[in-house]
Backbone as CSV, one residue per row, in Angstrom:
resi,resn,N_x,N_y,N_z,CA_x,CA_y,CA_z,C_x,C_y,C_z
1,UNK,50.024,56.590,139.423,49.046,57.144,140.360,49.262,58.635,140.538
2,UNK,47.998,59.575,140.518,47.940,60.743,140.590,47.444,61.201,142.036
3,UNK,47.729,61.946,142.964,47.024,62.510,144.020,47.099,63.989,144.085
4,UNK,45.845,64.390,144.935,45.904,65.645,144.467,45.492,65.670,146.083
5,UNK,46.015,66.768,146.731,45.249,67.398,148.190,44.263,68.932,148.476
6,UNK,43.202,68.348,148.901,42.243,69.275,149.448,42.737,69.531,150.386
7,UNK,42.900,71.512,150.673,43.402,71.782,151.995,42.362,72.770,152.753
8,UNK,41.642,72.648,153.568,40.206,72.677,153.818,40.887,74.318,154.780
9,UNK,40.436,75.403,154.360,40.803,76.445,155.272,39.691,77.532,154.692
10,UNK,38.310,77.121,154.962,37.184,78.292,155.155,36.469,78.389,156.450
11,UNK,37.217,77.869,157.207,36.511,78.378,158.386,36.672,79.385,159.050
12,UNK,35.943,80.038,159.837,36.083,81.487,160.238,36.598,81.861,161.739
13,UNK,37.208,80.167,162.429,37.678,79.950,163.300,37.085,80.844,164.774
14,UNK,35.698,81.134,165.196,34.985,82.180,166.013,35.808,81.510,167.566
15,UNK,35.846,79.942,167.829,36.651,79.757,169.374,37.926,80.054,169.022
16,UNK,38.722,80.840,168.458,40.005,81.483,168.505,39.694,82.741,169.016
17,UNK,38.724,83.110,168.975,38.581,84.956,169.536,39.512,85.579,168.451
18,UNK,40.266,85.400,167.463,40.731,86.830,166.735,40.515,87.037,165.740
19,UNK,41.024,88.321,165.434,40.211,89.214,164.612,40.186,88.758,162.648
20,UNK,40.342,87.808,162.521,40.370,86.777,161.432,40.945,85.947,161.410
21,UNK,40.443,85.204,160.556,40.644,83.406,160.580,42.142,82.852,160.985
22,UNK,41.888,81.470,161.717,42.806,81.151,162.937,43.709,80.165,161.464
23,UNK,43.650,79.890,160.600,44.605,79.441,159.634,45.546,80.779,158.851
24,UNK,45.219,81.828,159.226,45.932,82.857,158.985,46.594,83.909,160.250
25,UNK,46.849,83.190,161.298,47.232,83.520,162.221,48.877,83.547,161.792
26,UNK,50.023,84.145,162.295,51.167,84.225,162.521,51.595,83.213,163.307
27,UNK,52.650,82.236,163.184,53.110,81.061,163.584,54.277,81.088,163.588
28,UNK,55.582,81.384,164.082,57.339,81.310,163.895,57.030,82.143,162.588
29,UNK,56.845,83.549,162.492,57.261,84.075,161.313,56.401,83.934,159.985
30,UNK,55.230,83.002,159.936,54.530,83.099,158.612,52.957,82.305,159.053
31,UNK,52.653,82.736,158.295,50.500,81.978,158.783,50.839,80.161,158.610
32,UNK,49.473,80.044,159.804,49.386,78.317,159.925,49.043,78.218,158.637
33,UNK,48.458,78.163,157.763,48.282,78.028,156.369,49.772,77.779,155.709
34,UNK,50.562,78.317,155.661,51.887,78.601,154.652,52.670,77.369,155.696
35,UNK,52.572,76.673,156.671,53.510,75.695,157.155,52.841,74.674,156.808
36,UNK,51.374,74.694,156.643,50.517,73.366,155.967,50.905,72.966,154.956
37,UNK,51.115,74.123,153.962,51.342,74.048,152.489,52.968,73.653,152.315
38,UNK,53.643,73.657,153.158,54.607,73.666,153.093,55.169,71.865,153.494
39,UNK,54.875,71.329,154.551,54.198,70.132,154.466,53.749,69.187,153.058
40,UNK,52.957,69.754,152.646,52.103,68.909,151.034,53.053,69.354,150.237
41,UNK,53.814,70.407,149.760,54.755,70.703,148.859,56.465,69.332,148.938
42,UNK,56.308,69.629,150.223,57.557,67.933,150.732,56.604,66.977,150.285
43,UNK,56.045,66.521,150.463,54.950,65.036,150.065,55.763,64.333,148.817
44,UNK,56.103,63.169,148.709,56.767,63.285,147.292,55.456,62.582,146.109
45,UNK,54.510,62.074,147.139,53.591,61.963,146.184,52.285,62.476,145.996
46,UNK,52.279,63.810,146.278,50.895,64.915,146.608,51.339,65.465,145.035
47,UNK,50.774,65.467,144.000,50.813,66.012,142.601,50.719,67.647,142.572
48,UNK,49.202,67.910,142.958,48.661,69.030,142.892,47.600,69.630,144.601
49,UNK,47.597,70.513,144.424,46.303,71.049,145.940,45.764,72.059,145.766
50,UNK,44.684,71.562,146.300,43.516,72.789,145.785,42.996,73.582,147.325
51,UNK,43.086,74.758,147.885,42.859,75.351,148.917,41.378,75.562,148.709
52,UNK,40.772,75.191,149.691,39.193,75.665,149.819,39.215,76.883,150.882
53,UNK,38.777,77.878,150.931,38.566,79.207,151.692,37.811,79.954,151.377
54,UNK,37.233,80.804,152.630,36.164,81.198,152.329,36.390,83.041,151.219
55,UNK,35.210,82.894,151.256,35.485,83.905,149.993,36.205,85.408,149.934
56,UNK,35.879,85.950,151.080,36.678,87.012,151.985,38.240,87.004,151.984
57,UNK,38.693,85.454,151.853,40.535,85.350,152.063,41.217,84.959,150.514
58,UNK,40.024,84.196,149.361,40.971,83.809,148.295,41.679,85.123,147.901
59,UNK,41.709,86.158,147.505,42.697,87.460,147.134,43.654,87.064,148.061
60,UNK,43.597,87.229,149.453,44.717,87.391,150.138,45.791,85.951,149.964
61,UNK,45.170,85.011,149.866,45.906,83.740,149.317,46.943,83.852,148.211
62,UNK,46.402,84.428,147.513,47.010,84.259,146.087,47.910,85.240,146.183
63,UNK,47.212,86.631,146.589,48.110,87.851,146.844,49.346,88.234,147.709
64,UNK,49.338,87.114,148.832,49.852,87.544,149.986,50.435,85.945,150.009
65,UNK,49.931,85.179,150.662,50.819,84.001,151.236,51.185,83.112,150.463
66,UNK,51.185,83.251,148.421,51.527,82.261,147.486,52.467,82.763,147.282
67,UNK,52.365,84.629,147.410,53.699,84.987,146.881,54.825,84.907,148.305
68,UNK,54.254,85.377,148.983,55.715,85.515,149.907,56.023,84.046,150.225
69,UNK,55.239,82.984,150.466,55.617,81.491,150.505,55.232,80.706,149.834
70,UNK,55.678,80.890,148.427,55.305,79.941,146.841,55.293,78.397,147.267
71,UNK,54.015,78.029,146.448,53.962,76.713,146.775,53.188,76.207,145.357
72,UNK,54.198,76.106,144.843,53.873,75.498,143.287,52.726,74.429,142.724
73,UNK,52.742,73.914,143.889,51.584,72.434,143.847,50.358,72.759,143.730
74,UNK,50.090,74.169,144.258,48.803,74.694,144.418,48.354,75.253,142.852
75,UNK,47.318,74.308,142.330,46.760,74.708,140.907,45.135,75.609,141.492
76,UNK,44.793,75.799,142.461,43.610,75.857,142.396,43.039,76.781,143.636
77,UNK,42.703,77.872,144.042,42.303,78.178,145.340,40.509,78.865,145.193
78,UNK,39.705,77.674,145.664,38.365,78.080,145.363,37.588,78.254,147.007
79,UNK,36.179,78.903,146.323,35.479,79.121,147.519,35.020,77.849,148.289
80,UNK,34.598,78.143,149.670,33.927,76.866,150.288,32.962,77.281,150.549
81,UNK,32.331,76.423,151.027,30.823,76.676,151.458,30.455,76.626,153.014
82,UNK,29.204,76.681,153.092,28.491,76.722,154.653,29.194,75.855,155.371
83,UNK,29.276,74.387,155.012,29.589,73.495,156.206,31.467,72.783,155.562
84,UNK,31.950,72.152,156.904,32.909,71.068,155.845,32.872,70.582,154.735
85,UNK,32.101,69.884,154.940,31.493,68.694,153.766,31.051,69.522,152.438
86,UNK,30.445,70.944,152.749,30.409,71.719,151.466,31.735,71.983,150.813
87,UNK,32.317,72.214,151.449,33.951,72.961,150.770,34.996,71.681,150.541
88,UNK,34.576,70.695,151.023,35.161,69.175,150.311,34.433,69.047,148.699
89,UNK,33.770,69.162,149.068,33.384,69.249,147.975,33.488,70.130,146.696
90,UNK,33.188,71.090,147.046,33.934,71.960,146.461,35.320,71.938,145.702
91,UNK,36.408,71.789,146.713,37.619,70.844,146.758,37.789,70.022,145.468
92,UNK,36.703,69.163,145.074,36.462,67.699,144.547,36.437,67.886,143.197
93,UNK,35.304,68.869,143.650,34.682,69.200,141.919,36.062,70.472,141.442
94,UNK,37.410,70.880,141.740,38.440,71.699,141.352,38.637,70.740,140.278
95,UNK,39.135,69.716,141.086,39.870,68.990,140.544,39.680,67.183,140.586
96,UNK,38.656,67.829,139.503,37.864,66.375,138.958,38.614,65.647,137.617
97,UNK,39.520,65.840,136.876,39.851,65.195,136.295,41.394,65.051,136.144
98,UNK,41.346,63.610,136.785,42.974,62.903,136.135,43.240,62.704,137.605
99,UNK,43.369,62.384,138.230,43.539,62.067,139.990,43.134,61.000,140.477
100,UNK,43.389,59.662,140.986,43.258,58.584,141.695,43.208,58.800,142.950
101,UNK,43.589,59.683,143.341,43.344,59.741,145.359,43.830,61.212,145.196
102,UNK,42.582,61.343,146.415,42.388,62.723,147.432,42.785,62.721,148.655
103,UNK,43.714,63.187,149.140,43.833,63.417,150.433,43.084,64.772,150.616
104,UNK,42.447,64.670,151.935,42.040,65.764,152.869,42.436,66.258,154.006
105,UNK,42.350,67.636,154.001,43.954,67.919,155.393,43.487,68.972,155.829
106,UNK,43.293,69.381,157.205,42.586,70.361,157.671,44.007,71.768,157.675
107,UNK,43.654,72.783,157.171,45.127,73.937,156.824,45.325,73.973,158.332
108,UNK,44.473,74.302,159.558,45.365,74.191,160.710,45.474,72.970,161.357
109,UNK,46.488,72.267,160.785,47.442,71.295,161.325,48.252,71.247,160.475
110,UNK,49.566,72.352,161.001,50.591,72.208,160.321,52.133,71.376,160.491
111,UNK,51.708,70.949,161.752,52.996,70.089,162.326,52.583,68.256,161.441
112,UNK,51.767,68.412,160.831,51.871,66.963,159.901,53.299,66.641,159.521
113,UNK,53.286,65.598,159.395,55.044,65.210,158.577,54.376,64.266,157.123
114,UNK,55.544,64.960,156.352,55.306,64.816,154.955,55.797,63.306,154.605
115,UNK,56.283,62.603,155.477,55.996,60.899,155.026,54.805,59.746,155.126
116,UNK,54.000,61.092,156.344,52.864,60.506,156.842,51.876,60.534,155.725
117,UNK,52.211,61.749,155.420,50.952,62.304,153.867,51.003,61.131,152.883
118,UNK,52.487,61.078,152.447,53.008,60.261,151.719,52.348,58.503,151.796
119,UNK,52.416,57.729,153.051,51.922,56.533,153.619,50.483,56.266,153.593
120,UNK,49.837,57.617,153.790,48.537,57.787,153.473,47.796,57.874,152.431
121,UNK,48.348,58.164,151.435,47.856,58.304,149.831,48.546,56.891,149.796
122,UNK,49.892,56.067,150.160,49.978,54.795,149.510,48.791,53.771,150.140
123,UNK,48.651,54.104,151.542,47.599,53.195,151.731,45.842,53.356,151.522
124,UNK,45.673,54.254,150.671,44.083,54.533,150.317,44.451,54.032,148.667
125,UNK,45.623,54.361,147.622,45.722,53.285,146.841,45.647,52.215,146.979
126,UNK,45.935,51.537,147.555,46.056,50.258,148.106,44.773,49.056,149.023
127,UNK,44.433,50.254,149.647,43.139,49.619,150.058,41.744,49.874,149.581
128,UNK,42.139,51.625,149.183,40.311,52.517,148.661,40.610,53.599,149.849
129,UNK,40.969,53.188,150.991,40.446,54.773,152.276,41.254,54.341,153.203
130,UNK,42.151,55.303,153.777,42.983,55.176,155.224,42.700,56.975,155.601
131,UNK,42.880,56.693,157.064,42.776,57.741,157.538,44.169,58.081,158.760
132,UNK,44.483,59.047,159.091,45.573,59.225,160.207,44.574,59.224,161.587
133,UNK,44.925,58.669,162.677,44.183,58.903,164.061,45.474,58.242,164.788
134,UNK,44.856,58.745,166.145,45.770,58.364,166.934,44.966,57.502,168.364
135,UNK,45.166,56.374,169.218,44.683,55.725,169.798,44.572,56.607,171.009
136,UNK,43.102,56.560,171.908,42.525,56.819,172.770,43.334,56.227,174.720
137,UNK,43.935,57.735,174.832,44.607,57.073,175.862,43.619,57.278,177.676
138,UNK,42.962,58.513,177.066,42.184,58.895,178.466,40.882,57.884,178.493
139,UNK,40.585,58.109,179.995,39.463,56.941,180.263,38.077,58.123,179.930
140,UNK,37.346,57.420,179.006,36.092,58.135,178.210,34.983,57.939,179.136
141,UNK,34.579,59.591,179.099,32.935,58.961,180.307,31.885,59.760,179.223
142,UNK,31.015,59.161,179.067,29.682,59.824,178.364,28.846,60.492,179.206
143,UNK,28.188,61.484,178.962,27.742,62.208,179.734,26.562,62.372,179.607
144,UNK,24.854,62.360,180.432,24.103,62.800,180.025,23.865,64.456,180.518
145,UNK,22.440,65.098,179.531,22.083,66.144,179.612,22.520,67.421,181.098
146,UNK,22.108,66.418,181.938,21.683,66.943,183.601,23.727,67.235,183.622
147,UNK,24.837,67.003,183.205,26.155,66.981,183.364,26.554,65.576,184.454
148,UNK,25.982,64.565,183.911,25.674,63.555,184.844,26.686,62.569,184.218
149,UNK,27.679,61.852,184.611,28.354,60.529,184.339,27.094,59.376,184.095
150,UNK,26.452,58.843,182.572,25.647,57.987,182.315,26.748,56.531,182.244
151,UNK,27.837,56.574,181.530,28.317,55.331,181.658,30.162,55.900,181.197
152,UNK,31.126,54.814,181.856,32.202,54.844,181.500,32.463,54.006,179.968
153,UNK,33.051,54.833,178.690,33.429,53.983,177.646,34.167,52.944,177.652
154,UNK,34.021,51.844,176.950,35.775,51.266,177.010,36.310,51.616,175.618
155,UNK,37.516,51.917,176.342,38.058,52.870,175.310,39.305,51.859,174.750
156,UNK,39.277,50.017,174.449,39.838,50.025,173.416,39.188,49.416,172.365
157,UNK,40.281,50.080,171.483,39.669,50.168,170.076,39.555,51.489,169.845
158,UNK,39.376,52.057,170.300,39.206,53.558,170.043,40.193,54.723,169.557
159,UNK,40.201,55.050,168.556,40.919,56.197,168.192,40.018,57.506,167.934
160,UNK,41.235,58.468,168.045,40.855,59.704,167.791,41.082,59.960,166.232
161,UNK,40.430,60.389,165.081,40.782,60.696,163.740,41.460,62.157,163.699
162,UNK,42.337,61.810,162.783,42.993,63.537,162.456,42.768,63.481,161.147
163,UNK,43.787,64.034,160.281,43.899,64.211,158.903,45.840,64.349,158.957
164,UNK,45.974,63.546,157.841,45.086,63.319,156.195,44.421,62.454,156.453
165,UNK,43.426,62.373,155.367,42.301,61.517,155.384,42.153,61.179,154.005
166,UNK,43.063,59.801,153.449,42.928,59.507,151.424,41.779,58.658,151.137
167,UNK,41.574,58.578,150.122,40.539,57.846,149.821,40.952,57.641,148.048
168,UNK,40.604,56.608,147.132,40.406,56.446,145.983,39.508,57.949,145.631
169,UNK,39.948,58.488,144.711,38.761,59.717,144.490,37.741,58.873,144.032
170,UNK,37.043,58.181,143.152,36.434,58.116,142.953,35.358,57.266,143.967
171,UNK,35.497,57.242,144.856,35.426,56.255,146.106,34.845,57.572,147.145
172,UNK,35.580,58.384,147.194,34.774,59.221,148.002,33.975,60.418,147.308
173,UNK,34.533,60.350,146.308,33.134,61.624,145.722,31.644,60.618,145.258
174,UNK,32.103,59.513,145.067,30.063,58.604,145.220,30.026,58.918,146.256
175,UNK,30.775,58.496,147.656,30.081,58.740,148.864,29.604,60.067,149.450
176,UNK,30.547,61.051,148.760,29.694,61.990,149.284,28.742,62.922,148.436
177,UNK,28.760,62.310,147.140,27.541,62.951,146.422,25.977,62.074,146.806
178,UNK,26.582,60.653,147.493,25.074,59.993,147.941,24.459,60.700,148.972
179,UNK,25.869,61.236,149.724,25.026,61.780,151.227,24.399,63.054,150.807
180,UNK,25.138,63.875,150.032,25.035,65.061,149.582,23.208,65.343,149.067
181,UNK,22.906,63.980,148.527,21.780,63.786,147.337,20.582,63.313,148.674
182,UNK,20.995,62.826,149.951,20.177,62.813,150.788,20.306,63.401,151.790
183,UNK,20.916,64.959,151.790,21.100,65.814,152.854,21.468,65.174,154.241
184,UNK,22.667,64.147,154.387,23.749,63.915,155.450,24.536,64.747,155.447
185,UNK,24.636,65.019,156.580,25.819,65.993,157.177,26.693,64.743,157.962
186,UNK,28.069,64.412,157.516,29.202,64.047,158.589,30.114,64.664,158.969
187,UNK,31.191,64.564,159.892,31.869,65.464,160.891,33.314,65.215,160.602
188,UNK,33.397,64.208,159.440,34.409,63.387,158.751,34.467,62.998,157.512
189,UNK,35.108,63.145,156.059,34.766,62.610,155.361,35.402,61.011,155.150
190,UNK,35.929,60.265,156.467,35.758,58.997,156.775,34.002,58.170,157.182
191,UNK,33.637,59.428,157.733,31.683,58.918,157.974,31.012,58.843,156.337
192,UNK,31.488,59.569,155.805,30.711,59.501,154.940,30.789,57.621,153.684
193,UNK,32.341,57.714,153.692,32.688,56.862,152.730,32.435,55.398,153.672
194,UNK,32.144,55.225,155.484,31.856,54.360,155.875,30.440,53.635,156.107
195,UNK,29.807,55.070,155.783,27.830,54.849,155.216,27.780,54.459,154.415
196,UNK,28.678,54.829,153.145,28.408,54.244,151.872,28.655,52.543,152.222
197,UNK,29.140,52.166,153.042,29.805,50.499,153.373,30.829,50.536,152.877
198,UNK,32.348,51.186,153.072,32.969,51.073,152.470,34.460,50.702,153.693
199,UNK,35.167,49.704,153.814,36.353,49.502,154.572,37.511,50.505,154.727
200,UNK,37.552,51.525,155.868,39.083,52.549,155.798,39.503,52.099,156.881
201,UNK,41.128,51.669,156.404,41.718,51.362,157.258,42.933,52.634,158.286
202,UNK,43.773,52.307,159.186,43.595,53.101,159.854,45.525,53.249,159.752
203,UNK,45.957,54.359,159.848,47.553,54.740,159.870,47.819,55.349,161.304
204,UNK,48.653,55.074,162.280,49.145,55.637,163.260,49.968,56.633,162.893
205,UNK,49.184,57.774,164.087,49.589,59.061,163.408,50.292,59.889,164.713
206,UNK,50.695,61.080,164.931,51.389,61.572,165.517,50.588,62.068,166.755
207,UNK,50.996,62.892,167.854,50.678,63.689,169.188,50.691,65.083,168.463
208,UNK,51.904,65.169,167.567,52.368,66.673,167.298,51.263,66.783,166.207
209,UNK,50.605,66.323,165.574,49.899,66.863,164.572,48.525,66.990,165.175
210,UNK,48.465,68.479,165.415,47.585,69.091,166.423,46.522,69.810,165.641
211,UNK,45.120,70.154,165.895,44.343,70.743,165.042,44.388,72.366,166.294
212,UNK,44.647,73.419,165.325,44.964,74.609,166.137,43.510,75.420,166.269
213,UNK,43.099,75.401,166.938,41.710,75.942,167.085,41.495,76.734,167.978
214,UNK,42.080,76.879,169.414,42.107,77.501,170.269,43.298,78.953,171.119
215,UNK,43.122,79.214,171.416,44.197,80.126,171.909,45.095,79.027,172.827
216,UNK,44.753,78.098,173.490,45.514,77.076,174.067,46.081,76.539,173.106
217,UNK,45.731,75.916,171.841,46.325,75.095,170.517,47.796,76.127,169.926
218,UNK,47.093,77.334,170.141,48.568,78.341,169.228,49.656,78.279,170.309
219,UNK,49.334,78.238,171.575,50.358,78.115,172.464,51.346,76.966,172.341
220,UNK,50.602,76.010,172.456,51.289,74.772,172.320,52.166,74.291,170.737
221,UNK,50.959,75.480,169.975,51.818,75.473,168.448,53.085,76.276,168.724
222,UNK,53.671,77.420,169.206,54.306,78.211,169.479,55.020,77.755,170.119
223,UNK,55.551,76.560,170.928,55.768,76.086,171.786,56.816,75.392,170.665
224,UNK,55.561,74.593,169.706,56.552,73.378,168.874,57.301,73.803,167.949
225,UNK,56.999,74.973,167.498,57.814,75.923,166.710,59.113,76.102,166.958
226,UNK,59.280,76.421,167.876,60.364,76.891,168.745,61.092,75.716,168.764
């Protein structure tokens, strides 16, 4: 079995407020990007990774954070596109041949642990699709328009999804070239491969593996650093 990881970092991160992208922020000494990669490089069964970013940062990738924090695994650093789901794709089509499973991993969440990565590519071999989430501990209220409490959720059963997110490659690039071919947009590429009708099962995943998005998120990243 071959796996290869998509590491999804073209976003332009605008709720961080700074002055470029929040996966290239400074973290204990080096960008959230270079502790991601650093992460998938431990994996003992992540083969290869392909960085998706937007077009403005691939130079600085290659130039700046491969060399000062080499990460050998990385065969590939291409552009992304407008949305997620574009630059997964993207991602897909790098590295389309010779690979049995894709993991997908958002670059800011770098406190992942590299056995989890590992458990996750064994269980999307194994089943077709697992995803990392973590179970829903607050009591969920839905809200309508007016900022009105419409109904309380019950919240079991409920998880929150993170990443990684594996899948059989060939399992999720039908699913998302079907959605792709009928202009779906999902917010997950677990939505997508679960339209297609397809069973992902689910891996308990960590508190610490945090998606850093906010000036509150780097704090608390800064925090775990330490």
């Amino acid at each position: 079995m071959k796996a290869v990881a998509v590491i999804t970092a073209a976003g332009l991160g605008t709720r961080m407020g700074a002055s470029h992208p929040k996966q290239y922020l400074e973290l204990g000494g080096k960008p959230i990007l270079a502790h991601t990669l650093e992460k998938f490089e431990a994996a003992k069964l992540v083969d290869s990774i392909v960085i998706v970013a937007d077009s403005g940062s691939i130079s600085m990738i290659k130039e700046t954070i491969l060399k000062n924090w080499p990460s050998p695994k990385v065969k590939w650093v291409v552009k992304g596109g407008e949305k997620r789901q574009d630059s997964v794709a993207a991602g897909l089509a790098a590295a389309s041949i010779g690979y049995d499973v894709v993991a997908i991993h958002d670059g800011v969440r770098p406190f992942v642990r590299p056995e989890l990565i590992d458990k996750c590519i064994e269980e999307a071999a194994s089943h077709g699709a697992c995803i990392v989430a973590i179970p829903v501990k607050d009591t969920i209220k839905r809200v309508d328009e007016e900022g009105r409490i419409a109904e309380t959720v019950e919240r079991a059963g409920l998880w929150r999804a993170q990443t990684p997110q594996a899948f059989r490659y060939d399992l999720l690039d039908s699913a998302m070239s079907e959605a792709m071919k009928e202009g779906f947009y999902g917010t997950d590429e677990a939505m997508l491969v679960e339209r297609a009708g397809h069973e992902i099962y689910i891996l308990a995943g960590d508190e610490k593996n945090i998606k850093i998005t906010t000036p509150e998120d780097l704090a608390i990243a800064g925090a775990l650093v330490r």
